[in-house]
Every structure is written in C-alpha cells, then in structure tokens.
N, CA, C and O atoms as a GROMACS GRO file, in nm:
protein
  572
    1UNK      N    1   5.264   9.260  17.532
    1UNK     CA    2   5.233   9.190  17.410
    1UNK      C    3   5.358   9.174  17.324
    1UNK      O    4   5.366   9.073  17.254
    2UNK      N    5   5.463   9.271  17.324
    2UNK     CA    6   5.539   9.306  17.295
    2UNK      C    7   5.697   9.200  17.315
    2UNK      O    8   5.795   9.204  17.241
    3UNK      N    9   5.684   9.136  17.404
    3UNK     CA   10   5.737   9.066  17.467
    3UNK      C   11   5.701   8.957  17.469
    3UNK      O   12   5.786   8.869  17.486
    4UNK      N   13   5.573   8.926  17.452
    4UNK     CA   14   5.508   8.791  17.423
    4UNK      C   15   5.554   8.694  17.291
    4UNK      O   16   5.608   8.587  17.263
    5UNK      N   17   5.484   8.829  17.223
    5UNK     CA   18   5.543   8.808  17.071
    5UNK      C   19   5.712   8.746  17.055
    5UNK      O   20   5.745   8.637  17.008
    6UNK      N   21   5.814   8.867  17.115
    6UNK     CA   22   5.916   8.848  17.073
    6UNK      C   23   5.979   8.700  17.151
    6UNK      O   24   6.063   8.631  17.092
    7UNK      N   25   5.927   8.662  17.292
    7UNK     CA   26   5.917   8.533  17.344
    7UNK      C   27   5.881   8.416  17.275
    7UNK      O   28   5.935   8.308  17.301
    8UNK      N   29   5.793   8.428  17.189
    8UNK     CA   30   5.722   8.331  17.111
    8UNK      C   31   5.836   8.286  17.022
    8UNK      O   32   5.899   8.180  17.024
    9UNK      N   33   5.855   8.444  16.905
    9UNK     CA   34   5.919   8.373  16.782
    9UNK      C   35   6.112   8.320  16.817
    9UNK      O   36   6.187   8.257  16.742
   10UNK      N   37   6.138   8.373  16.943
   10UNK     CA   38   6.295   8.332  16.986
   10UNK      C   39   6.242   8.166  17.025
   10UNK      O   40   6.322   8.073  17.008
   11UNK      N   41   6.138   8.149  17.064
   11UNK     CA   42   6.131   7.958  17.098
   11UNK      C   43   6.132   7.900  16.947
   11UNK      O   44   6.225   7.838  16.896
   12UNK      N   45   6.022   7.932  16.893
   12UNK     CA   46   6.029   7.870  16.723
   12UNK      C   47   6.120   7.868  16.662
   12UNK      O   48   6.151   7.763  16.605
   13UNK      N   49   6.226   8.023  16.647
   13UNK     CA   50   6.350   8.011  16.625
   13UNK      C   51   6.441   7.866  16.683
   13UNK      O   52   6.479   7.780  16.603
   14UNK      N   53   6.463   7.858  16.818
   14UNK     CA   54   6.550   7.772  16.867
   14UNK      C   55   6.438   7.649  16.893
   14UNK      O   56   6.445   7.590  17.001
   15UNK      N   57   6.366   7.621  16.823
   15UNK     CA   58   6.281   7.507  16.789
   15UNK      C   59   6.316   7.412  16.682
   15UNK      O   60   6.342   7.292  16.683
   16UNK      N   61   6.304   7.551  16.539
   16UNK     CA   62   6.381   7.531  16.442
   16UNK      C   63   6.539   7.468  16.442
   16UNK      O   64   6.572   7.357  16.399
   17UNK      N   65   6.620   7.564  16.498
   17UNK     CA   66   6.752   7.532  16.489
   17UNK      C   67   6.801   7.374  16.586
   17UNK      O   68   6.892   7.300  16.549
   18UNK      N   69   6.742   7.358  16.672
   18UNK     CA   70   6.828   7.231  16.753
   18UNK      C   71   6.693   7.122  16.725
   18UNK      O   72   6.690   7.038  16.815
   19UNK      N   73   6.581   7.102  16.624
   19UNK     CA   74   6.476   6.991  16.547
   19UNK      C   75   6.602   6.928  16.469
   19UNK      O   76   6.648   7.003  16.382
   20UNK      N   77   6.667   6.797  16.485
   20UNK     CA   78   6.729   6.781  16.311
   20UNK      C   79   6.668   6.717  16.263
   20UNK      O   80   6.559   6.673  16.298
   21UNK      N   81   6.725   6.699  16.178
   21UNK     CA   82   6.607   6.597  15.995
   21UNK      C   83   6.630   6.455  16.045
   21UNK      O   84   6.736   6.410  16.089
   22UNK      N   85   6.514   6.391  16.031
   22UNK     CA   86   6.507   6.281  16.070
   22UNK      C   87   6.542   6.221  15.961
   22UNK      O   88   6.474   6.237  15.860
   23UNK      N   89   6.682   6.121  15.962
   23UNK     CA   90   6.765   6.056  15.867
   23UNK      C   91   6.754   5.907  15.863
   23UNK      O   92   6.749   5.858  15.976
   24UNK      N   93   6.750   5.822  15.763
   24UNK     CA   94   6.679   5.662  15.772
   24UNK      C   95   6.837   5.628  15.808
   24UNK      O   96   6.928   5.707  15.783
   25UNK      N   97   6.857   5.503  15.871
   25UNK     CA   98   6.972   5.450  15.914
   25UNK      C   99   7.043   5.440  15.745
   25UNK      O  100   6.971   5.439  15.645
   26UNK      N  101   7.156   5.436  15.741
   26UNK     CA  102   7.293   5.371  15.661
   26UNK      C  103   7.271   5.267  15.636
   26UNK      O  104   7.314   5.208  15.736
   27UNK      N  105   7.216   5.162  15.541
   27UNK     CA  106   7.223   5.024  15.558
   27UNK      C  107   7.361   4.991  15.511
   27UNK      O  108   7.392   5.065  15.417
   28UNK      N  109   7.440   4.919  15.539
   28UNK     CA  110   7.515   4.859  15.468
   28UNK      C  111   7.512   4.681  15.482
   28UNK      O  112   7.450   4.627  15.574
   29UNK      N  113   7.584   4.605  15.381
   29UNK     CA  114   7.594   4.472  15.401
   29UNK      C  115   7.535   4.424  15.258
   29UNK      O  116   7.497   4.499  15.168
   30UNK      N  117   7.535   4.259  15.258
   30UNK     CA  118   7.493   4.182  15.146
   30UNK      C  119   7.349   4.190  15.139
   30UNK      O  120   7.262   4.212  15.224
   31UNK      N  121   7.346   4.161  14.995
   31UNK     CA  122   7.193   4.167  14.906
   31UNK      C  123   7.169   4.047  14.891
   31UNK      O  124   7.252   3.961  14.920
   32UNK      N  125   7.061   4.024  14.848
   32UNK     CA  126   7.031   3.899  14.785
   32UNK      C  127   6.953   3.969  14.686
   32UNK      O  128   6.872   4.061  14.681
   33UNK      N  129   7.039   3.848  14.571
   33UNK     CA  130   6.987   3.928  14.393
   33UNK      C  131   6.818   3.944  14.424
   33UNK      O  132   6.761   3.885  14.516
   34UNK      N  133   6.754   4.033  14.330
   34UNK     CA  134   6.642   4.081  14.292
   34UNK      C  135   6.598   4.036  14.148
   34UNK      O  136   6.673   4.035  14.051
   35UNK      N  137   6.455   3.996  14.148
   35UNK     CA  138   6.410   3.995  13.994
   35UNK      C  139   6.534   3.834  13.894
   35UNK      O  140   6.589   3.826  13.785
   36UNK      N  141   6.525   3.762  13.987
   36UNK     CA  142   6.621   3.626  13.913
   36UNK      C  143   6.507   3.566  13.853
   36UNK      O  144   6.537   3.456  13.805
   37UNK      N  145   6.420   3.588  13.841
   37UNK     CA  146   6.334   3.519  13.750
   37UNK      C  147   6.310   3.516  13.593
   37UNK      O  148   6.298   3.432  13.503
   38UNK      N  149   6.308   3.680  13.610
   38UNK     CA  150   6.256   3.796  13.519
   38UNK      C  151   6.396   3.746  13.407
   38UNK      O  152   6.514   3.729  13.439
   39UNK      N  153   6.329   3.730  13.266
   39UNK     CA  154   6.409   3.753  13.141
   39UNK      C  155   6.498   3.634  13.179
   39UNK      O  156   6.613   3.658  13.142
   40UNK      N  157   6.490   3.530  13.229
   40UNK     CA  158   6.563   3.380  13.236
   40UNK      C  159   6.553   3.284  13.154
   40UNK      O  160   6.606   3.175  13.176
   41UNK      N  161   6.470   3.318  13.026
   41UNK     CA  162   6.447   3.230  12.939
   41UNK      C  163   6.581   3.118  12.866
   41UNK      O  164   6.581   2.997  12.844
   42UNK      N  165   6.682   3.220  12.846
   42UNK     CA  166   6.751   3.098  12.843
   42UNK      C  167   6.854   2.981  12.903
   42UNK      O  168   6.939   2.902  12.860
   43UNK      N  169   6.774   3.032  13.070
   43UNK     CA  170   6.821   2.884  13.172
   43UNK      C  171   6.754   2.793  13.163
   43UNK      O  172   6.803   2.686  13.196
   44UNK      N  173   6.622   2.796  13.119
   44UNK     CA  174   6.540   2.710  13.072
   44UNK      C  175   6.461   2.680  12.990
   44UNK      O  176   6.356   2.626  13.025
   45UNK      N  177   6.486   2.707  12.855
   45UNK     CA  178   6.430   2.684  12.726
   45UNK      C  179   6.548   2.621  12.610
   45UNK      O  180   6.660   2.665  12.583
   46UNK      N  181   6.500   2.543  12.573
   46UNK     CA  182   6.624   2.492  12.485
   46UNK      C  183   6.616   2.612  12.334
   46UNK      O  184   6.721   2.625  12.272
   47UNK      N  185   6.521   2.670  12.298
   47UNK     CA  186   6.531   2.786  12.195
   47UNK      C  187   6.480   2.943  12.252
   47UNK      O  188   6.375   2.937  12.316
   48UNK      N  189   6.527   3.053  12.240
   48UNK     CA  190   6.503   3.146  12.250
   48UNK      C  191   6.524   3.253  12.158
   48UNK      O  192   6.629   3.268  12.096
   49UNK      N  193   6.401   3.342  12.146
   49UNK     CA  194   6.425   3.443  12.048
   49UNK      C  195   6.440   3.564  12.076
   49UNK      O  196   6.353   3.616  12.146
   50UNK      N  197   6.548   3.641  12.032
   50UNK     CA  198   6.591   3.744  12.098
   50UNK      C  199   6.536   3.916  12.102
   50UNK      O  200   6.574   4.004  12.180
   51UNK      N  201   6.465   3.923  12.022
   51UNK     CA  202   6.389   4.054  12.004
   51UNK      C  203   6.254   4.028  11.917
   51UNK      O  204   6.247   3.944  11.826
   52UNK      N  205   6.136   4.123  11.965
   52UNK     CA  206   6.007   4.098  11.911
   52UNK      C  207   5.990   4.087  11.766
   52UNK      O  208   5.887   4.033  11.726
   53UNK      N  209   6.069   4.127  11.688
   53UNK     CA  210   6.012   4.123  11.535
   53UNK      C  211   6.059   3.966  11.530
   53UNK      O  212   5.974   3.884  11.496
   54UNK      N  213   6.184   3.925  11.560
   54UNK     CA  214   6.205   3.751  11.543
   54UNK      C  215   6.108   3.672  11.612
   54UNK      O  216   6.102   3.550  11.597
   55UNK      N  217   6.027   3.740  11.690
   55UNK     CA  218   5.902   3.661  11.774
   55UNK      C  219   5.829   3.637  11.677
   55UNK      O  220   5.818   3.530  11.618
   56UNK      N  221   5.767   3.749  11.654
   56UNK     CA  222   5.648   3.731  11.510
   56UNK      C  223   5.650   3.641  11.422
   56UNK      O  224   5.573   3.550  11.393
   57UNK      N  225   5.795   3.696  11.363
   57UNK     CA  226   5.910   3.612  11.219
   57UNK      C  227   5.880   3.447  11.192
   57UNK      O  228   5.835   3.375  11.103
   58UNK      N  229   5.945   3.433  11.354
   58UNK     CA  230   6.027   3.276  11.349
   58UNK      C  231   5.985   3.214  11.442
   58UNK      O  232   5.962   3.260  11.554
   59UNK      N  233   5.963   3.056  11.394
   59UNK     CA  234   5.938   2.937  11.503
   59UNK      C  235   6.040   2.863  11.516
   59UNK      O  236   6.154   2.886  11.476
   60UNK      N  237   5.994   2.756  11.584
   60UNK     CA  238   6.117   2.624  11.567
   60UNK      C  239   6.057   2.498  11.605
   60UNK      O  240   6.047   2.449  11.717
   61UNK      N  241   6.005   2.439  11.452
   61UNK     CA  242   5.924   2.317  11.458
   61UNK      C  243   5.976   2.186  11.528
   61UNK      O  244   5.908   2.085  11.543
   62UNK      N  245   6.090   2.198  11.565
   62UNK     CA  246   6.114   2.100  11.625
   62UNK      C  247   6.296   2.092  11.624
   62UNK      O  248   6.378   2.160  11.562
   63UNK      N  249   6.316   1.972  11.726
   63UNK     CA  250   6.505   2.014  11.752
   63UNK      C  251   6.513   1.826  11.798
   63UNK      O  252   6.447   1.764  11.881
   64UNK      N  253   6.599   1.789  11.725
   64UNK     CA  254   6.652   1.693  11.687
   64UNK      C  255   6.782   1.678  11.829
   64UNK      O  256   6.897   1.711  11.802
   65UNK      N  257   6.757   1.642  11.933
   65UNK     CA  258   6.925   1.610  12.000
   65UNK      C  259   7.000   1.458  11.974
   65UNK      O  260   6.927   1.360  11.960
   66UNK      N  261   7.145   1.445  11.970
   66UNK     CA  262   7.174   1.311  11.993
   66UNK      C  263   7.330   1.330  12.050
   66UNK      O  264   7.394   1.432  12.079
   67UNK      N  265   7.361   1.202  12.053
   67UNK     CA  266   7.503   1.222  12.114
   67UNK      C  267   7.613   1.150  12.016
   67UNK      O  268   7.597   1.034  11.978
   68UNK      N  269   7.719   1.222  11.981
   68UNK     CA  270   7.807   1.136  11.897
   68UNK      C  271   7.858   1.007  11.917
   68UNK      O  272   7.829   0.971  12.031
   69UNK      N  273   7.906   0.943  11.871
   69UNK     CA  274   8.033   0.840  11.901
   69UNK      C  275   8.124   0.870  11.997
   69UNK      O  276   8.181   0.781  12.059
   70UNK      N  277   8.148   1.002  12.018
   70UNK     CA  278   8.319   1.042  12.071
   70UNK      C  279   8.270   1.136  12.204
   70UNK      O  280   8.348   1.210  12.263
   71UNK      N  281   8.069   1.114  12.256
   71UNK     CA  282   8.075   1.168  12.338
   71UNK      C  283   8.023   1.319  12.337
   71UNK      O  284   7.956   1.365  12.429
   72UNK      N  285   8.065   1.401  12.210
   72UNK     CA  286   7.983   1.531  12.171
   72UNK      C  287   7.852   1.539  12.169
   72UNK      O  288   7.817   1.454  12.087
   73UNK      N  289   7.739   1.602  12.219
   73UNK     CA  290   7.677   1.636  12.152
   73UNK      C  291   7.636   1.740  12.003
   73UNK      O  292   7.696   1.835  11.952
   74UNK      N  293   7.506   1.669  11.966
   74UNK     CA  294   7.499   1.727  11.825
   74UNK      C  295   7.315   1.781  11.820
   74UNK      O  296   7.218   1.707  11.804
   75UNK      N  297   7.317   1.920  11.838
   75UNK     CA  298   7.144   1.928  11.801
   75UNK      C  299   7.133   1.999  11.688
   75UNK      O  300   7.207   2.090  11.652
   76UNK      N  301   6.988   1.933  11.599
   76UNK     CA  302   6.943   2.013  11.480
   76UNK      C  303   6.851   2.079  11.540
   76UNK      O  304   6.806   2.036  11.647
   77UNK      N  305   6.796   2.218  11.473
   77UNK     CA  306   6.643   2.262  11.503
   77UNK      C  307   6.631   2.324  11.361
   77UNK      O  308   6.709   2.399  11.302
   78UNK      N  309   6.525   2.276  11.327
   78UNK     CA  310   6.416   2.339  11.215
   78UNK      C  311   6.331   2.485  11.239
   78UNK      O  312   6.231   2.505  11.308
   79UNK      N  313   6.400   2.566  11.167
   79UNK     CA  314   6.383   2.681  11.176
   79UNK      C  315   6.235   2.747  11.036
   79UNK      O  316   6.247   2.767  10.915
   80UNK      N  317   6.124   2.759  11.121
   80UNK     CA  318   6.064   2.844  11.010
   80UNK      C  319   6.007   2.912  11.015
   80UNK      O  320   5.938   2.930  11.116
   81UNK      N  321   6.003   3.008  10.883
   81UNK     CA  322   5.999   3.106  10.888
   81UNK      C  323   5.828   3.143  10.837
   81UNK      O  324   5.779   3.118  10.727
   82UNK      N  325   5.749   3.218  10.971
   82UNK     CA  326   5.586   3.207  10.960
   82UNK      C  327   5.550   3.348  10.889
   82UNK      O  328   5.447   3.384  10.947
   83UNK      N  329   5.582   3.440  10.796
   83UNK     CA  330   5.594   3.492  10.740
   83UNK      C  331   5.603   3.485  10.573
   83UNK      O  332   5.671   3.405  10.509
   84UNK      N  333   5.520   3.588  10.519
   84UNK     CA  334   5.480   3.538  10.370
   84UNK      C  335   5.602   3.634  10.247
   84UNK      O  336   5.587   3.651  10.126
   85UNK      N  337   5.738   3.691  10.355
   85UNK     CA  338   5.824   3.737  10.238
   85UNK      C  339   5.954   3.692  10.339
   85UNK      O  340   5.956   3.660  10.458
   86UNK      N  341   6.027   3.701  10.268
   86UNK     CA  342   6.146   3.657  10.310
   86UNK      C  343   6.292   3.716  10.404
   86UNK      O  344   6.349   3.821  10.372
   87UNK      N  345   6.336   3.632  10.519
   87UNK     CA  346   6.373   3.721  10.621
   87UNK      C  347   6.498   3.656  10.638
   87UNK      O  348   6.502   3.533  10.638
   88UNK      N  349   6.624   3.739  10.655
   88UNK     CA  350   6.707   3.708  10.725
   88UNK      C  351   6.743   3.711  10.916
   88UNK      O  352   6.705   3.806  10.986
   89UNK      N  353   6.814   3.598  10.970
   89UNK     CA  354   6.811   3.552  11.070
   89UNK      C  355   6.923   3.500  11.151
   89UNK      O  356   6.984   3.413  11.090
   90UNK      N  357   6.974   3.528  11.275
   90UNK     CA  358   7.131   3.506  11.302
   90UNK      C  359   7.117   3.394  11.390
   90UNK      O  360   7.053   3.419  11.492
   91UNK      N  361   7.163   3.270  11.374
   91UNK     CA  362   7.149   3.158  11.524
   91UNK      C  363   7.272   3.113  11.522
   91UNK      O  364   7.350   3.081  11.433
   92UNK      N  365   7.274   3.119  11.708
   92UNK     CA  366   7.370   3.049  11.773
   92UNK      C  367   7.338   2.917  11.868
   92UNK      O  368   7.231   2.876  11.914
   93UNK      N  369   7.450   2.873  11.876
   93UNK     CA  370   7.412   2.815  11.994
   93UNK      C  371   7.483   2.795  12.112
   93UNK      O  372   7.600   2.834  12.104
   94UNK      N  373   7.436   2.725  12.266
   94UNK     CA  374   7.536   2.792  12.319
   94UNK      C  375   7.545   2.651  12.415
   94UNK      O  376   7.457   2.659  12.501
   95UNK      N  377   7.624   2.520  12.427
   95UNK     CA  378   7.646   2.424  12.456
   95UNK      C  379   7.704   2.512  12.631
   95UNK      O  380   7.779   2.605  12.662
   96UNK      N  381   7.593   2.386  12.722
   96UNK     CA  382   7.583   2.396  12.874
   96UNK      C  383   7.646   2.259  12.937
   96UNK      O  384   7.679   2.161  12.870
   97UNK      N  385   7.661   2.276  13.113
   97UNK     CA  386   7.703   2.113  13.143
   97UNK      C  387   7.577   2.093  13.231
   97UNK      O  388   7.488   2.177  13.215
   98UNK      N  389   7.566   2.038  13.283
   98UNK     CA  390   7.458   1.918  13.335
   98UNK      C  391   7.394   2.048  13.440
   98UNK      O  392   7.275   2.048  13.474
   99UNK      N  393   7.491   2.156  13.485
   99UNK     CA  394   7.396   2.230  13.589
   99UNK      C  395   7.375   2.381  13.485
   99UNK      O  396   7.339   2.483  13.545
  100UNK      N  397   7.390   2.386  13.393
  100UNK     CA  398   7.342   2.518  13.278
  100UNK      C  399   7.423   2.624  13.275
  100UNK      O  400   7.397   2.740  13.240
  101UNK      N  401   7.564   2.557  13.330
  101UNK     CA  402   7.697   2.714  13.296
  101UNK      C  403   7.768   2.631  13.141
  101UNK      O  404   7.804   2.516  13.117
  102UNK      N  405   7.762   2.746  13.067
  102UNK     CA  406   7.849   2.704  12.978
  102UNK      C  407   7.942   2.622  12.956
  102UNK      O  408   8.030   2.633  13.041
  103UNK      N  409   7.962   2.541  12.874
  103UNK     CA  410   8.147   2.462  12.860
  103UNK      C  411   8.232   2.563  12.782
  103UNK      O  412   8.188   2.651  12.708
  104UNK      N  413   8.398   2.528  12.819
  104UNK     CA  414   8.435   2.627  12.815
  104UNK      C  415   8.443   2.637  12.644
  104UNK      O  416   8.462   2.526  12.596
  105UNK      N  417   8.435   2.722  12.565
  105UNK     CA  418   8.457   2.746  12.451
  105UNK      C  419   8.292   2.705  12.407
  105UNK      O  420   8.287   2.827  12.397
  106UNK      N  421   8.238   2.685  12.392
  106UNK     CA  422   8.149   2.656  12.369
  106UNK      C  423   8.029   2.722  12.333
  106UNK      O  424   7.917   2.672  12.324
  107UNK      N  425   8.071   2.868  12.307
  107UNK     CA  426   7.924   2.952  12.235
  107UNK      C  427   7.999   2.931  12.063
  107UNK      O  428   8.111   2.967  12.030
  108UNK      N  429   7.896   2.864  11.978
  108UNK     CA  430   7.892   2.926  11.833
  108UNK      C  431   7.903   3.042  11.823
  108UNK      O  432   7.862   3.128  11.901
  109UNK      N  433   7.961   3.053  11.721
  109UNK     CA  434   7.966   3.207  11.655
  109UNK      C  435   7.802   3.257  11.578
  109UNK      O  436   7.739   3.168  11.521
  110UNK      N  437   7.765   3.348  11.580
  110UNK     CA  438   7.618   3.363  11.497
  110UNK      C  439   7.656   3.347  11.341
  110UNK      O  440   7.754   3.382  11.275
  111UNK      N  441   7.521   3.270  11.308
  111UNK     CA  442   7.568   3.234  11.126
  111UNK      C  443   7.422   3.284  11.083
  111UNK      O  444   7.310   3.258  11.128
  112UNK      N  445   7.469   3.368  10.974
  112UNK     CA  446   7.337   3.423  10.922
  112UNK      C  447   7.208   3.309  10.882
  112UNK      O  448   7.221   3.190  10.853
  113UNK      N  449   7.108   3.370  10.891
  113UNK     CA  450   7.035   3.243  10.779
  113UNK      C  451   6.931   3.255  10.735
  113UNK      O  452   6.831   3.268  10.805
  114UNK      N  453   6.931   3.252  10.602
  114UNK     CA  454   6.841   3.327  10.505
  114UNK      C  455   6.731   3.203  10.470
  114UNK      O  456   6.746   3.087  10.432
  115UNK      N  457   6.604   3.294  10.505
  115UNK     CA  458   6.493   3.192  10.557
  115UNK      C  459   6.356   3.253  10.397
  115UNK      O  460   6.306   3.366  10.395
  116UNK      N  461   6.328   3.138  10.284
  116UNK     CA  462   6.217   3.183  10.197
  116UNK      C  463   6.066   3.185  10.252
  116UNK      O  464   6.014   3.119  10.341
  117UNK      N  465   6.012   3.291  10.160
  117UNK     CA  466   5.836   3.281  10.207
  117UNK      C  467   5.813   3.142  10.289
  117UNK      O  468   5.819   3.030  10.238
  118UNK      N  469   5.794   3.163  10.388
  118UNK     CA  470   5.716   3.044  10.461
  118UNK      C  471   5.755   2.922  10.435
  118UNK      O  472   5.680   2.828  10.407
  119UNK      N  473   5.957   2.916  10.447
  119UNK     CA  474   6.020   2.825  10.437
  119UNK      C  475   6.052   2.762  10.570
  119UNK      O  476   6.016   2.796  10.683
  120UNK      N  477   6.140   2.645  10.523
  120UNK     CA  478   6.194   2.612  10.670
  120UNK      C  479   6.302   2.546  10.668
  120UNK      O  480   6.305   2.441  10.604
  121UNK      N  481   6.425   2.596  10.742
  121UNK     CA  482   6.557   2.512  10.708
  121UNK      C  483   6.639   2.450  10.845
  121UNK      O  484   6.688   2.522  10.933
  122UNK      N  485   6.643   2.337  10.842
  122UNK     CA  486   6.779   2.272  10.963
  122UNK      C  487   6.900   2.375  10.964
  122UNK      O  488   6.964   2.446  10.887
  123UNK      N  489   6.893   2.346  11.074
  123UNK     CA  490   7.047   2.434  11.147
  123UNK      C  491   7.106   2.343  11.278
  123UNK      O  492   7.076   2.322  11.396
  124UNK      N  493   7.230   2.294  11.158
  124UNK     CA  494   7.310   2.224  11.274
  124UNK      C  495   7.430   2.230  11.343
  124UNK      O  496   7.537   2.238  11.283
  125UNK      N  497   7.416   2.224  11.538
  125UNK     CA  498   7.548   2.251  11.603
  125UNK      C  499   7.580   2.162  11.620
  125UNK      O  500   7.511   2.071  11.576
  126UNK      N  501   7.690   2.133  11.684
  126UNK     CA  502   7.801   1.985  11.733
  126UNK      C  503   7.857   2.077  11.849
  126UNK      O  504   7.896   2.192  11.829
  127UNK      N  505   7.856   2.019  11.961
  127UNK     CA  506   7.983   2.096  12.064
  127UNK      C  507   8.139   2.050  12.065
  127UNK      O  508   8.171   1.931  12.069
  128UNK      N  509   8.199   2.119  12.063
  128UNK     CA  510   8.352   2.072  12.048
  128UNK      C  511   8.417   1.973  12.160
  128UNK      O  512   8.522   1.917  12.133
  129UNK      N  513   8.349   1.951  12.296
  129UNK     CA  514   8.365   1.874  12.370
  129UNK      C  515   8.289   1.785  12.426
  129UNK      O  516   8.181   1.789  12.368
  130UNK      N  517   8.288   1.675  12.540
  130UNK     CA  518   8.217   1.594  12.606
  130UNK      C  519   8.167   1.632  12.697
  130UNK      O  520   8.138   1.547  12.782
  131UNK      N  521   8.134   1.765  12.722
  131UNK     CA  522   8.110   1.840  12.858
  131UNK      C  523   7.976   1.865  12.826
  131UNK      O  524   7.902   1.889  12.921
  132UNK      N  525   7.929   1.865  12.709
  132UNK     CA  526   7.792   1.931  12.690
  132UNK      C  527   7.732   1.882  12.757
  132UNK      O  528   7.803   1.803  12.820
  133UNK      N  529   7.579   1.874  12.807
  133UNK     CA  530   7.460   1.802  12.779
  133UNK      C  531   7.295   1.895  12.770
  133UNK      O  532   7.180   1.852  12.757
  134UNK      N  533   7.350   2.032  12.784
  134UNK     CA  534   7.257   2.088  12.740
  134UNK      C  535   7.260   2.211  12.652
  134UNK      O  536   7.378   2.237  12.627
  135UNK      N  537   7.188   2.285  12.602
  135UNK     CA  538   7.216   2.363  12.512
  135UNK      C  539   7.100   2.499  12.519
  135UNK      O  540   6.987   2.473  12.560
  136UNK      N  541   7.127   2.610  12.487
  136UNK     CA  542   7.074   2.690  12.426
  136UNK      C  543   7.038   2.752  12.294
  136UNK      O  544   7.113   2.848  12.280
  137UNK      N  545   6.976   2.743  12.214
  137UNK     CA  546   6.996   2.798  12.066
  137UNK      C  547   6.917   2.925  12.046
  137UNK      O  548   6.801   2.923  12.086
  138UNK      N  549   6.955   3.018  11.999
  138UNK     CA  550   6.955   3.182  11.995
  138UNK      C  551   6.920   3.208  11.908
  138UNK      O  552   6.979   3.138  11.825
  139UNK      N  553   6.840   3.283  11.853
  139UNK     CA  554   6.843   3.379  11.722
  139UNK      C  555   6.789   3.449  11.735
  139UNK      O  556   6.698   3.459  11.818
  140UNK      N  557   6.844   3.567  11.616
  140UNK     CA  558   6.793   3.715  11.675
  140UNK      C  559   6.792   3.770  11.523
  140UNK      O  560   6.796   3.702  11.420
  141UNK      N  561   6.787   3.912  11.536
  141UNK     CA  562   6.750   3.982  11.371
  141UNK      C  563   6.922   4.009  11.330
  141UNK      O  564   7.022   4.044  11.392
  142UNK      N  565   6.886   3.965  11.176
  142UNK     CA  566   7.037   3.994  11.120
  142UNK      C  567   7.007   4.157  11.044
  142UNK      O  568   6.918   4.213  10.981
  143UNK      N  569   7.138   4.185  11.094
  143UNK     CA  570   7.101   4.368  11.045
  143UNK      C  571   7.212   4.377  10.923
  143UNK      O  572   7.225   4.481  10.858
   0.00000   0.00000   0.00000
C-alpha cells in the first residue's frame, strides 16, 4: 500500500511538473481602428456642443452659410440661450475642405459669449482662405 501510495503521488508530482500553462498565441500585426463611430459628432454636424450643462443651456436656431467675393467662406449661427438666467459661453469654429480635414490655419480661437435670460445672439466666422467649404462650430462652458 505503501508503495502504491508513494507510486501514485511521484506520477502527480511529474504530472504537475512537465503539464505547462496553456498560453494564447502572441498576436502581433495591424489593427483596424475600433469604435470610429462613437463621439464623431463633429465629422458630421455643422454645430456641436461640447459638455452636458451647454446641452441643456444652448441651442442654435439656425446658421446662415455664404461665400464671399474673394472665395472665403463666411457662416453666422444664432446662438440661444434656453435658459431663464444668464450664461456665459465659448464658440469656435473650425473651417474644413470638401473631404472634413481642416484648412490649414483655420481653427478660430474660442471667444467668450455672454448670452441674456432667454436671449439670442449671431456669432460670426469668415475663414481666412478659399479652401473652406465646410465647417464645424463648437461651444462649450466658459469657466
């Protein structure tokens, strides 16, 4: 019995020791991006708002595009404010070319903009070049 035993646990032993861990292969190589959908709003929305309290806040009754004389574009958007006290507000905008990458120079700087009880005010960009033809306009909370 004695021998049985000690027969037994020397196999389990060297059962144990030469079993190895079954290891998932190494992948390596190219990805293809994940989640390109997710949070794309502004490849395709001509206004976007950048954090939930400006959701609540702020609309944008409407956006005026045209094209200059010299080839620039120029868009207004009417900004208002659906709220019954008064809020400050940062918009940019961000002039695109015909396939939605930026032109070069072409993000505005953010300009504050102080919006009354359940007011509503134009906000107007111009792009500095002929490259535009589409645009993004941004706003977010001014801190």
């Amino acid at each position: 019995m004695k021998r049985t035993l000690t027969a037994c646990s020397m196999l389990a032993t060297a059962a144990l020791l030469f079993t190895g861990c079954e290891t998932t292969p190494r992948d390596t190589g190219a990805y293809v991006p994940v989640n390109t959908t997710v949070n794309d709003l502004e490849n395709h929305e001509p206004i976007v708002l950048m954090d939930s309290r400006v959701q609540t806040s702020v609309t944008c009754s409407g956006i005026q595009q045209r094209t200059m004389e010299d080839g620039r574009l120029g868009v207004t958007a009417n900004i208002r404010n659906r709220e019954n006290r008064r809020i400050q507000v940062q918009v940019n905008c961000v002039f695109k070319d015909a396939q939605g990458f930026p032109t070069e120079g072409e993000e505005t700087p953010f300009r504050t903009l102080i919006l009354t009880e359940n007011g509503q005010e134009p906000v107007q960009f111009i792009s500095l070049n002929n490259k535009a033809q589409r645009y993004t306009i941004r706003i977010r909370e001014a801190h």
